[in-house]
C-alpha positions in Angstrom: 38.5 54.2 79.2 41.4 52.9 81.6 43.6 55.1 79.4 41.5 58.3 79.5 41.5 58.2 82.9 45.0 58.1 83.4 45.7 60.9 80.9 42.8 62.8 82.9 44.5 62.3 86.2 47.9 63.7 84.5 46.3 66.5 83.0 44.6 67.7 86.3 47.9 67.0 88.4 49.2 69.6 85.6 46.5 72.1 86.2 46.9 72.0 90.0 50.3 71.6 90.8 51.4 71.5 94.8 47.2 71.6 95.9 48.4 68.8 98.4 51.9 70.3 99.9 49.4 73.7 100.2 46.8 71.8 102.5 49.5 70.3 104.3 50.9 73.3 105.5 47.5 74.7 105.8 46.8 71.8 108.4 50.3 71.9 110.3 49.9 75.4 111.0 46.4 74.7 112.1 47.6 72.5 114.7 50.3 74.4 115.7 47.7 77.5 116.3 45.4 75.8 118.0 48.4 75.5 120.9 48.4 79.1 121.1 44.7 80.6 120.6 41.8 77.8 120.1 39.1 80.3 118.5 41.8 81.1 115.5 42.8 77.4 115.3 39.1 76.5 115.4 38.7 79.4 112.4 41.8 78.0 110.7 39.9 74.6 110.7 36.8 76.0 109.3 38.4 77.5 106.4 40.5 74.1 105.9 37.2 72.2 105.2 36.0 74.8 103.0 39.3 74.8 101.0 39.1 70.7 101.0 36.1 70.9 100.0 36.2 73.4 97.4 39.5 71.5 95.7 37.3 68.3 95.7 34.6 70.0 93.9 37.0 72.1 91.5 39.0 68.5 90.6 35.7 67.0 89.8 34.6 69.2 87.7 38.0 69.6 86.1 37.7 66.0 85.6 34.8 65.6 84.1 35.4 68.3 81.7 38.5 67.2 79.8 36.9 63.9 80.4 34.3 65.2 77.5 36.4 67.0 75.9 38.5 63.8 75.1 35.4 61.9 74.4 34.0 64.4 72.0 37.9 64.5 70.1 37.3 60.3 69.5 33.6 60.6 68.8 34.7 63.6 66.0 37.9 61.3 64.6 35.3 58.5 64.9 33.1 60.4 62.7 35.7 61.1 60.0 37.2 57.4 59.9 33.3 56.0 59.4 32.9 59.0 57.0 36.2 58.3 55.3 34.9 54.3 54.9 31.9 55.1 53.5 33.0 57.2 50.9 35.6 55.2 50.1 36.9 54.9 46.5 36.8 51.2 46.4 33.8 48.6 47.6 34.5 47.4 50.7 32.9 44.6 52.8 33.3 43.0 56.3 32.3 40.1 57.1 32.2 38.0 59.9 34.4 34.2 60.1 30.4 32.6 59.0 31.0 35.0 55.8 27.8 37.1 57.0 28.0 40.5 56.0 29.0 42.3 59.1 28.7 46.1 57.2 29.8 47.8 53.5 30.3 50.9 51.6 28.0 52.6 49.7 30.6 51.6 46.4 29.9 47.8 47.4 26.2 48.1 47.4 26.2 49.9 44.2 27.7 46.6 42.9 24.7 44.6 44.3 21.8 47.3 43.2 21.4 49.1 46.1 19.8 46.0 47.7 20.3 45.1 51.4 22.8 42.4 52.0 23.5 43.3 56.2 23.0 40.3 58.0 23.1 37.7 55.2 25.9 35.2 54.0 28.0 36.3 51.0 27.6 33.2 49.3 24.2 33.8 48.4 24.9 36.6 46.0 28.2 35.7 45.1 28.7 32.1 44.8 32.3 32.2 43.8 33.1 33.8 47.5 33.6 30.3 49.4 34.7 31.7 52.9 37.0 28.4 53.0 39.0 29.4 50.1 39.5 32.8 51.5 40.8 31.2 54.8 43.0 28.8 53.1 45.3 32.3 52.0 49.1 31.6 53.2 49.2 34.3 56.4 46.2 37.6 56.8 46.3 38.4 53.4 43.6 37.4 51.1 44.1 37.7 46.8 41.7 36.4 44.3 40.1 37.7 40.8 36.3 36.5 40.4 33.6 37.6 38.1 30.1 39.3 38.6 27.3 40.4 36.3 29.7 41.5 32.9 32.4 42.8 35.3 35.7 41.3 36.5 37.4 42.3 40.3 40.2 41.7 41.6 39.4 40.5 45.5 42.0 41.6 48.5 42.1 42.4 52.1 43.0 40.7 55.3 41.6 38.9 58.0 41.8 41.0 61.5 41.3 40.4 64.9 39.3 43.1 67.3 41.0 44.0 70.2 40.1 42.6 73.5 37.9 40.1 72.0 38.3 36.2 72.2 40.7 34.2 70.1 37.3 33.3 67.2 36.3 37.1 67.0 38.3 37.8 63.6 36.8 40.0 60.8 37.0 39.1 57.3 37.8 43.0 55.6 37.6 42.9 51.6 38.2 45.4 48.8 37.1 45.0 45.4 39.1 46.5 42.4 37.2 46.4 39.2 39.3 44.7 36.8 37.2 44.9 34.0 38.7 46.8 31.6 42.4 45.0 31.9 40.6 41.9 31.6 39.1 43.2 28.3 42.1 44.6 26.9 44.2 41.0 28.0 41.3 39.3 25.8 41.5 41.8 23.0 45.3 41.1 23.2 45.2 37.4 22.8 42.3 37.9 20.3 44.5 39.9 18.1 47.6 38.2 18.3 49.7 37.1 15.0 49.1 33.7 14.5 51.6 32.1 11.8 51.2 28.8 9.7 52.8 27.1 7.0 50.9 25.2 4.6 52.5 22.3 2.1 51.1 20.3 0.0 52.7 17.2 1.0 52.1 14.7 -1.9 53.0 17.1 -4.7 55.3 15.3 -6.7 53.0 12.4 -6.7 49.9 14.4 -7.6 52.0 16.0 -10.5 53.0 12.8 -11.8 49.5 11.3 -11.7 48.3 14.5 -13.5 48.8 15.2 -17.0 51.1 18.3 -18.8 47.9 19.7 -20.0 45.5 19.7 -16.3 48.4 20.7 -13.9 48.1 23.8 -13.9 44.3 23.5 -13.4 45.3 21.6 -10.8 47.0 23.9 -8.8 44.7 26.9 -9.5 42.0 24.4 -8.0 44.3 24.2 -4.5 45.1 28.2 -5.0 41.1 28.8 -5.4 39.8 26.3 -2.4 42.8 27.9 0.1 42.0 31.3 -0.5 37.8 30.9 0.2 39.1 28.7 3.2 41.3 31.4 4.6 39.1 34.5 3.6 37.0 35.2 6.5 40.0 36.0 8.7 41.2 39.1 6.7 44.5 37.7 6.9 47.6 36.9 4.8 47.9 34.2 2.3 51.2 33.8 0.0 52.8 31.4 -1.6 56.4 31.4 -1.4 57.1 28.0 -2.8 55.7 25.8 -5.6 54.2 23.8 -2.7 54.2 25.8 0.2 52.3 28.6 1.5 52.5 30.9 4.2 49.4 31.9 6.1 48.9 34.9 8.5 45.8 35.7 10.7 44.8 36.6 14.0 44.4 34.5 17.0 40.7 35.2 17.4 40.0 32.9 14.2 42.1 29.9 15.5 39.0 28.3 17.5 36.8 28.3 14.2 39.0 26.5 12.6 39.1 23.7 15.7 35.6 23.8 15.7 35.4 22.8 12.0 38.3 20.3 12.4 40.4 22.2 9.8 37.9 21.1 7.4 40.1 22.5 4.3 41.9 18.7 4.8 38.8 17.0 3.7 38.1 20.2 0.9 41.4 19.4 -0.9 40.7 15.8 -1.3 37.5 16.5 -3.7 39.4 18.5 -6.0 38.9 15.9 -9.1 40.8 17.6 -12.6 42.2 14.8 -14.1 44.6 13.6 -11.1 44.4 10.1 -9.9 45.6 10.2 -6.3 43.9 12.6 -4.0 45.3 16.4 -2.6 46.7 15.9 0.6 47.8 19.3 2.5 49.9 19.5 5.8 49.5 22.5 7.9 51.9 23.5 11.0 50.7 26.7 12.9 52.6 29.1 15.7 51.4 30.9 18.1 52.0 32.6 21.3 55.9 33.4 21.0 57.6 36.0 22.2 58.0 37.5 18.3 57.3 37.1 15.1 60.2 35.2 14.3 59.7 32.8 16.9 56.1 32.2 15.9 57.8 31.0 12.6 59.7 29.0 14.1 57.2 27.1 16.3 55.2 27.3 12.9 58.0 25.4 11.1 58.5 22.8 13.7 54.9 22.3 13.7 54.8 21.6 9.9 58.3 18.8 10.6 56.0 17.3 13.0 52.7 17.3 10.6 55.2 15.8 7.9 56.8 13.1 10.3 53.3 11.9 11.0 52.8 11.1 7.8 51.3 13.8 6.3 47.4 15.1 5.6 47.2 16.9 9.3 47.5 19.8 11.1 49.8 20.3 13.9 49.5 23.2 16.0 52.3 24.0 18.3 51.3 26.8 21.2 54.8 27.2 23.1 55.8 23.7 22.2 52.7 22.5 23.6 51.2 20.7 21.0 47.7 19.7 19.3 46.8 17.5 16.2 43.9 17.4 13.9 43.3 14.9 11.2 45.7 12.1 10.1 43.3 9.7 9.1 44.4 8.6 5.8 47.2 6.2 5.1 51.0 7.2 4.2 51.5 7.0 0.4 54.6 5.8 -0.5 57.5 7.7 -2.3 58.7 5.4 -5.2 62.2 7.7 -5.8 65.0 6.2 -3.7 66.4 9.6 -4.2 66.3 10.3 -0.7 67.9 7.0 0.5 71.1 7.2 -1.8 71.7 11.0 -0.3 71.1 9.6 3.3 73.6 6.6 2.1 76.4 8.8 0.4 75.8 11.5 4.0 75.9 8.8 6.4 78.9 7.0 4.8 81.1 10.3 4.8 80.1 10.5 8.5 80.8 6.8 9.6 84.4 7.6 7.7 85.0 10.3 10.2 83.8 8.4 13.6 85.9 6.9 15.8 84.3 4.3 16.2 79.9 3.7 15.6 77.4 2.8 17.9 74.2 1.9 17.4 71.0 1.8 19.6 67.4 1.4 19.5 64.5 1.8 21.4 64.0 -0.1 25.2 63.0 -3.9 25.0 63.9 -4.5 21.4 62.1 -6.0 18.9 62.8 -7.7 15.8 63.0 -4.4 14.1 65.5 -3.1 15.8 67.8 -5.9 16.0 67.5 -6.4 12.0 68.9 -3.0 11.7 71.4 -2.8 13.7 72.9 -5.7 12.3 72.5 -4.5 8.9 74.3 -1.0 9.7 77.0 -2.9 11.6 77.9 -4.8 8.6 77.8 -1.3 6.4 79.7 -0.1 9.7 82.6 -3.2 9.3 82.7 -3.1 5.5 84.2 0.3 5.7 86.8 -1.1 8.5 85.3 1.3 11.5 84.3 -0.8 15.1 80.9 -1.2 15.6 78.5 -2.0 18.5 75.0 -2.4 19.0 74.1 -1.1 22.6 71.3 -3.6 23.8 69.4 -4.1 27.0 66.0 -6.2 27.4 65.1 -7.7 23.8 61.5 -9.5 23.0 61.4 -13.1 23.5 61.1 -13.4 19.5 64.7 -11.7 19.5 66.5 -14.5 21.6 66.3 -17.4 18.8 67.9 -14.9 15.8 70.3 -13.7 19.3 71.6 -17.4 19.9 72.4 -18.0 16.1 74.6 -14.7 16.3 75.9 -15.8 19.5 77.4 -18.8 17.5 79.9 -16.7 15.0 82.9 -15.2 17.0 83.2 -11.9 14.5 80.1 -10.8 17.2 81.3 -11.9 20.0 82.0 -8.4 21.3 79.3 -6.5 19.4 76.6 -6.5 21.4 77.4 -3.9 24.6 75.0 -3.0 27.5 74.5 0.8 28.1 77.1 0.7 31.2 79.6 -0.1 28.9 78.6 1.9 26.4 78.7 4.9 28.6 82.3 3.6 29.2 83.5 3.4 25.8 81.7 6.7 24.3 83.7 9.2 23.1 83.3 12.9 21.6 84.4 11.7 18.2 81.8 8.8 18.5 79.4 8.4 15.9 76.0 7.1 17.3 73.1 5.9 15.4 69.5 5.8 16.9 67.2 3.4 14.8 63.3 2.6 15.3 62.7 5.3 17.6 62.7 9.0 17.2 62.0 9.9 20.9 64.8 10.6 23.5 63.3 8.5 26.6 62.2 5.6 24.8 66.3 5.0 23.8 67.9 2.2 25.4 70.4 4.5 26.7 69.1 8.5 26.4 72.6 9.7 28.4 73.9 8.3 25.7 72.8 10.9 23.6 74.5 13.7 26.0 77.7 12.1 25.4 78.4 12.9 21.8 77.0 15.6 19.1 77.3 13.6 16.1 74.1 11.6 16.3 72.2 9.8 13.5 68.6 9.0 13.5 66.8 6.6 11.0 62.9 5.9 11.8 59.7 5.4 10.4 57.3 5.7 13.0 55.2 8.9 13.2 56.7 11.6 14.3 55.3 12.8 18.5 56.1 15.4 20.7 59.1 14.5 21.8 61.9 14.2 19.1 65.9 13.8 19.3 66.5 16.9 18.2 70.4 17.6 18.0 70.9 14.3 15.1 73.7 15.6 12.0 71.4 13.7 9.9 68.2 12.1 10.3 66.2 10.1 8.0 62.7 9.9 8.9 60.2 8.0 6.3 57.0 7.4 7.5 55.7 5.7 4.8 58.5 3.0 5.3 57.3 -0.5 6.3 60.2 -0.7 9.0 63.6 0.7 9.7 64.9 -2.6 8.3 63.4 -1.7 4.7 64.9 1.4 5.3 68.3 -0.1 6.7 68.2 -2.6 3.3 67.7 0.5 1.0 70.3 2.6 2.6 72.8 -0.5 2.2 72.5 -0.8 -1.3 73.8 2.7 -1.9 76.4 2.6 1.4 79.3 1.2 0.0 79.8 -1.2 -3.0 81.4 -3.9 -0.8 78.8 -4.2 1.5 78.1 -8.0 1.4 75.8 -9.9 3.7 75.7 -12.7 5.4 72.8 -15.1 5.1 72.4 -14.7 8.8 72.1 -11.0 8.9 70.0 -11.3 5.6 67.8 -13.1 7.1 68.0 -11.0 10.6 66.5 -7.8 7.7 64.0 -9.7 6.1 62.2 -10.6 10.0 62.4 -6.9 10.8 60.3 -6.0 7.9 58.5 -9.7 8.3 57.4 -8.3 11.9 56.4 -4.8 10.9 54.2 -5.3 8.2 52.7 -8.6 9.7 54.1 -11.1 7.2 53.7 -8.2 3.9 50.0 -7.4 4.8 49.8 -4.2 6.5 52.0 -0.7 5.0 53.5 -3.1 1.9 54.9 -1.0 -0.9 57.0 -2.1 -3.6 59.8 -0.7 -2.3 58.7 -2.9 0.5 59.5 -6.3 -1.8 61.9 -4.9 -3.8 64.1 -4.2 -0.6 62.9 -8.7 0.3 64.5 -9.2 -3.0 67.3 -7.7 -2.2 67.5 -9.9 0.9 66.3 -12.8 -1.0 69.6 -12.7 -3.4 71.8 -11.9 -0.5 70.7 -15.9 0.8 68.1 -15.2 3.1 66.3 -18.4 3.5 62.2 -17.8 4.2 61.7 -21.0 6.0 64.4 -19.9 8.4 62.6 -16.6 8.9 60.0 -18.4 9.8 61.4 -20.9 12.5 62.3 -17.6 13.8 58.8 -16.6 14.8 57.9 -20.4 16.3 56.6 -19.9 19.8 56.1 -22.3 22.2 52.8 -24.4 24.0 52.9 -21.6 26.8 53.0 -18.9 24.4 50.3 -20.7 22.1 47.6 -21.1 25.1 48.2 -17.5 26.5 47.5 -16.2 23.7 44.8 -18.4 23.2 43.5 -17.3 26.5 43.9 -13.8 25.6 41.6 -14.0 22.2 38.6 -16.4 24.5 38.7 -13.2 26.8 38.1 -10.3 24.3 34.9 -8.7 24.1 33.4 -6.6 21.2 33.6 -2.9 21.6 31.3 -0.7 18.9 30.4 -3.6 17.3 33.6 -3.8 15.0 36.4 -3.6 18.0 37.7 -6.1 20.1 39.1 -5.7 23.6 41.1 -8.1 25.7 42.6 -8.2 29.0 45.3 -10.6 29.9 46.4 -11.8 33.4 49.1 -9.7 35.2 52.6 -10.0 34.6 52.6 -12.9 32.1 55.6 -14.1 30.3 57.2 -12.1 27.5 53.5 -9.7 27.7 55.0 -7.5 25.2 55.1 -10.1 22.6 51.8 -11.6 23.6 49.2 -9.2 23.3 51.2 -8.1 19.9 50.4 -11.1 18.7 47.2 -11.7 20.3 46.3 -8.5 18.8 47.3 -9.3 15.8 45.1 -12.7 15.6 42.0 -10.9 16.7 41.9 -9.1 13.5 41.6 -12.7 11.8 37.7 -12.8 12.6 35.4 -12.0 11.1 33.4 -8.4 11.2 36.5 -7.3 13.3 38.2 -3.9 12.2 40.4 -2.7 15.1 41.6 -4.5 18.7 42.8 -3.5 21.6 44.8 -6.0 24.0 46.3 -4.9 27.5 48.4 -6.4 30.2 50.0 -5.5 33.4 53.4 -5.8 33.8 54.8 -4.3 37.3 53.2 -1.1 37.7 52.5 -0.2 34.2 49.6 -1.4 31.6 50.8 -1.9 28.1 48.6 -1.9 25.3 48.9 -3.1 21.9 46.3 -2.0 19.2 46.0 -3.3 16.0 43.5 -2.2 12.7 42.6 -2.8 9.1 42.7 0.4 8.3 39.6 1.6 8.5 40.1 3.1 12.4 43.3 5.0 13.2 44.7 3.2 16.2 47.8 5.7 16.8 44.8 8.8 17.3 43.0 6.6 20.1 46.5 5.6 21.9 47.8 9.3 21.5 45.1 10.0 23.9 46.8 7.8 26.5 50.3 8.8 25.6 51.3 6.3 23.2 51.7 6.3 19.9 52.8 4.4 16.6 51.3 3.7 13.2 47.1 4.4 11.6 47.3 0.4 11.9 49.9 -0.5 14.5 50.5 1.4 17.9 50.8 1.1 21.6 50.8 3.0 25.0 52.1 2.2 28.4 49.8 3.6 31.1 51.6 4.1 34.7 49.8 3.7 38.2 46.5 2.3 36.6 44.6 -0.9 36.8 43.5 -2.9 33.9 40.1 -2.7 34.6 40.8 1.4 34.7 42.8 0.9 31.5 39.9 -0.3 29.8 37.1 2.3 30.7 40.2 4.9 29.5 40.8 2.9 26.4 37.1 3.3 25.8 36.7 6.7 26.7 39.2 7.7 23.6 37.5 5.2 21.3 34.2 7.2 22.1 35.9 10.6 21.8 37.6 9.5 18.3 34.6 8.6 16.8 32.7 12.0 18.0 35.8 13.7 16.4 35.1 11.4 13.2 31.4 12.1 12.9 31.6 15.8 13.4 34.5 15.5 10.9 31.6 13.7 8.3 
C-alpha cells in the first residue's frame, strides 16, 4: 500500500495544483487587512477557515476515491491472473518447501479424479515426487519425466520466493506436460527397429565330412527347415547367401524373446540326427541400434568374428559395440586341415621379409606360453636373416629356469628387450607380433601398438570385447591347445631352413606342456603331432620336466591352498590363499589345477590378493564352463581354463562375487534344460 499512497499523493498534487501558494496569499492579505479595517479582516478570516476547511474535505475525498479506484484496477487484474491460472492449458501445482499442496488448476486435478489434494503432501499420491530430488536441481529450475496411471509427464517449474516474506518462505511451482504419446511413439520406434544378424554354421566342413554323399543334402534341408520355424514368428527375413551362412532380418521388438529362451535354436540344431556323426553347431552375431542399415551389418558381422573367436556354438549380440553372449557351452572341435596354418606361414613370411626389423610381445607377466613362442618365431625371425626381439617385462616364476638356460648362449644376449627400449628402437617399418593375447591392455607394451601399422596377432584364447583390431594378419584358432602348437605348426611351413635348437625345442614343447596341463585338457592330434615335431627337433621330456620343479615353499603354499578349499555346489571347490604370496600367479594355477585331482570335484576356483587386485584362477573338467562364470567378473579364457583380476575388492568379497556368478550360471543352465 506504501506505493499507492505515494501515486495517490502525486495524483491529487496534479488535480490541485498551487491550493497552498492560493491560501498563502489568502492569509497575508488577511493580515495585512486586518491593519486597516478589523470587521473585513475578521470576514477575511472566516472565509479562510471555510476555504481550509473545504480543501481538507475535497483532498480527502479525492483521496480516497482514486484510492478505490486503484484498488478495484488490482482486484480486476487480480481477477484475470487467477482466472488466467485456472484455466490454464497445462496442470499446475504449488506447493509449499514440506511438498504440501499449497493450491492447483483445475487441469491438475483432472489428473488426480477430481479428488481433493489441498492441504496434503504430494508424496502420497505420487510417490515418485520426492521433494528432496526436486531441491537437489542445479539453480530455480526444476526438470524431470515421471509416470502416473498409463500416462507419462514431463515435470518443470521453478522454485520462487514471495516477496517480503522470510528467507524459508519459497514456493515450489510445477507444470506438467503430458508426454504420453512421444513416449509411445519412442517405444514403437525402438520396437520396430531393423535388427540384423548373421547366422553360420560354424562346423560345416566337419559335419559334411562326417556325413555321407547320399544324407547331405538331407542334412542341410534339416538346418534350412529348423531355422526357418525358429525365425517365423517375427515376420522377418531369412536368406541364405552362402553355403553356410545366412542372413536374418527382423524387428527389435522380437529380440527379448529370443533372450528369454536363450536362443534356444543352439540347442535345436544339435538334435538334428540324419546320418552325421558330430553334432550341428550354429554361430549367430546380431546388430542393432546403428545409425543405418549398413552399420547394423557391420556391428552384425563383428558380432559373428567375435561368436567365431569364442569358439563357436553362441550368440554374440553387439548393441553399439556394447556386447552380450549367450551359450558357449560346448567344447572347441578341432580343425584337422593345416590349411589355414601354411597360408598364415607363406603371409607371415612375406611380411617378416619386408620388416625392418621384428618384434615380438605377449601378454603382461608371462607365462610359459608366451615365452615358448616367442622363441620359436624368433628363430623363424633369424633363419630368414631379419633382427629379432622379444619385448618382456614380469615373467612367472616357472619362466626363470627355461630364462637362465637362454641366458647361457650369447646369440640371445641382446634378444630379450624391456618395453622402454622397445619404444626406443620401434620404427614405422617395424613388424610387430602380438602372441597369447588378443586384447590391447593386457600387452606388455599397448603403446607399442600405436607405434607401427603392420601388426601381427597369433592367439588361441577366446575371442572378448576388447580385440587388437588394426593387425595385417591375424591368426586366431580357438581350438588350438596353445599359441606354441600354433607357433610349431606355423614353423613347419615358414621357411625350409628353419632349424631348432634343442633348447628352443624344448622352450615349445613346455608352452603346450603348460596349456593343456601335461596333454590332458584341449589335446588334439594336431596337439601331438606338433610334440613330435618337437620331439625330432631334440627336445628332451625329462628336461621339460625339470623345468616345472618347484621348490619346498612353493610345495607347502600350495599345500596350504588345497587344506583351505571348501566345496561350493557340491562338485566345486573354492580356496583362498594368504595376501601377497610369492609368485601367486603361479600358485593358485597350480593349486587349481591339483584340486581337480579329487575326487567328485568338477570345477575350482582359487584366489589371492596381490596389492590391490584379487586374481583368480579357475579350473574344470569340462563339464562347467569356467570362462562364462569369470566373464561375469571381467576375466576371461578357456570352457576349462580362465582367470579374472578383480580391483579394489577383498577376498572375502571376491568369494561371495565368485559365488554369486556360479549361482547365476547355473540358473542360466537350468532355464537353458
Amino acid at each position: 500500500m506504501g506505493e499507492k499512497t505515494v501515486d495517490n499523493k502525486r495524483f491529487s498534487s496534479i488535480l490541485t495544483p498551487g491550493v497552498r501558494r492560493y491560501l498563502l496569499i489568502i492569509f497575508i492579505f488577511n493580515i495585512i487587512m486586518a491593519f486597516y479595517n478589523h470587521w473585513i479582516a475578521l470576514i477575511g478570516l472566516l472565509i479562510y477557515c471555510y476555504l481550509l476547511y473545504y480543501n481538507a474535505r475535497s483532498k480527502s475525498l479525492t483521496n480516497k476515491a482514486i484510492t478505490k479506484y486503484i484498488e478495484n484496477l488490482t482486484f480486476h487484474v487480480d481477477s484475470a491472473t487467477k482466472d488466467t491460472l485456472l484455466h490454464f492449458p497445462l496442470p499446475m501445482v504449488v506447493l509449499q518447501l514440506n511438498g504440501i499442496v499449497a493450491w492447483y488448476n483445475s487441469g491438475f486435478s483432472e489428473i488426480f479424479g477430481e479428488e481433493v489434494l489441498l492441504e496434503k503432501p504430494i508424496q502420497s499420491f505420487v510417490e515418485e515426487l520426492q521433494i528432496s530430488k526436486l531441491l537437489e536441481n542445479q539453480g530455480d529450475h526444476i526438470a524431470l519425466e515421471l509416470s502416473y496411471g498409463e500416462k507419462y509427464y514431463r515435470i518443470l517449474g521453478n522454485i520462487v520466493k514471495i516477496d517480503g516474506g522470510p528467507e524459508q518462505n519459497y514456493l515450489i511451482v510445477l507444470y506438467w506436460i503430458d508426454n504420453t504419446q512421444f513416449k509411445n511413439l519412442a517405444a514403437q520406434y525402438q520396437a520396430e527397429k531393423n535388427v540384423q544378424s548373421i547366422i553360420m554354421i560354424d562346423n560345416y566342413d566337419e559335419v559334411m565330412q562326417s556325413t555321407d554323399d547320399v544324407n547331405r543334402p538331407q542334412v542341410l534341408a534339416e538346418i534350412d527347415r529348423k531355422l526357418t520355424q525358429w525365425a517365423a514368428f517375427t515376420n522377418g527375413l531369412l536368406r541364405k547367401f552362402e553355403r553356410d551362412k545366412y542372413i536374418f532380418i527382423f524387428e527389435n521388438k522380437y529380440l527379448n524373446e529370443f533372450e528369454e529362451k536363450k536362443f534356444d535354436i543352439l540347442d535345436t540344431v544339435k538334435e538334428i540326427n540324419v546320418a552325421t556323426k558330430i553334432p550341428v553347431t550354429l554361430s549367430i552375431g546380431i546388430g542393432l541400434n546403428g545409425s543405418s542399415i549398413l552399420e547394423n551389418h557391420t556391428y552384425a558381422r563383428a558380432a559373428i568374428d567375435i561368436a567365431l573367436g569364442r569358439g563357436g556354438d553362441q550368440v554374440v549380440i553387439n548393441e553399439d559395440h556394447k556386447l552380450r553372449f549367450f551359450g558357449g557351452q560346448t567344447k572347441e572341435l578341432e580343425k584337422r586341415t593345416r590349411v589355414k596354418a601354411r597360408v598364415v606361414a607363406y603371409a607371415l613370411r612375406e611380411l617378416i621379409l619386408q620388416a625392418e626389423q621384428v618384434m615380438i610381445m605377449g601378454h603382461q607377466n608371462a607365462d610359459m606360453d608366451v615365452i615358448g613362442a616367442a622363441i620359436g618365431l624368433y628363430r623363424g625371425v633369424r633363419s630368414m636373416g631379419k633382427d629379432g626381439y622379444i619385448v618382456l617385462g614380469a615373467y612367472d616364476r616357472t619362466v626363470n629356469n627355461l630364462l637362465s638356460r637362454f641366458k647361457r648362449i650369447e646369440e640371445y644376449d641382446n634378444v630379450f628387450i624391456n618395453k622402454n627400449q622397445a619404444m626406443d628402437m620401434v620404427t614405422e617399418n617395424t613388424l610387430l607380433i602380438v602372441v597369447d593375447t588378443h586384447r590391447t591392455s593386457f600387452t606388455e607394451c599397448p603403446e607399442l601398438l600405436t607405434k607401427t601399422n603392420h601388426i601381427v596377432l597369433i592367439d588361441h584364447h577366446r575371442r572378448g570385447a576388447e580385440f587388437i583390431e588394426n593387425t595385417v594378419l591375424t591368426y586366431h584358432e580357438t581350438y588350438a591347445s596353445s599359441t606354441c602348437e600354433m607357433v610349431t605348426e606355423i614353423l613347419q611351413y615358414l621357411e625350409e631352413k628353419v632349424k631348432l635348437n634343442v633348447i628352443e625345442a624344448e622352450a615349445l614343447y613346455a608352452g603346450i606342456a603348460v596349456d593343456t596341463k601335461h596333454f590332458t585338457f584341449k589335446t588334439g592330434v594336431r596337439t601331438f603331432e606338433a610334440a613330435s615335431f618337437l620331439r625330432r627337433a631334440g627336445m628332451d621330456t625329462v628336461a621339460v620336466k625339470q623345468l616345472f620343479q618347484s621348490d619346498l615353499v612353493t610345495f607347502a603354499a600350495k599345500a596350504d591352498i588345497i587344506k583351505a578349499a571348501k566345496i561350493y555346489r557340491e562338485t566345486i571347490a573354492i580356496s583362498v590363499s594368504q595376501d601377497n604370496i610369492q609368485n601367486a600367479q603361479m600358485i593358485i594355477a597350480q593349486s587349481a589345477d591339483e584340486l581337480l585331482n579329487i575326487i567328485g570335484i568338477t570345477a575350482s576356483f582359487v584366489m589371492c590378493k596381490v596389492n590391490e587386485e584379487v586374481i583368480v584362477s579357475g579350473r574344470s573338467l569340462g563339464d562347467i564352463n569356467v570362462q562364462v562364470i569369470l566373464e561375469k567378473l571381467g576375466g576371461g579364457g578357456h570352457l576349462t581354463v580362465a582367470g579374472a583380476q578383480l580391483s579394489e575388492t577383498s577376498p572375502e568379497d571376491a568369494r561371495k562375487m565368485l559365488q554369486s556368478a556360479i549361482d547365476k550360471y547355473f540358473e542360466e543352465t537350468d532355464k537353458k534344460a
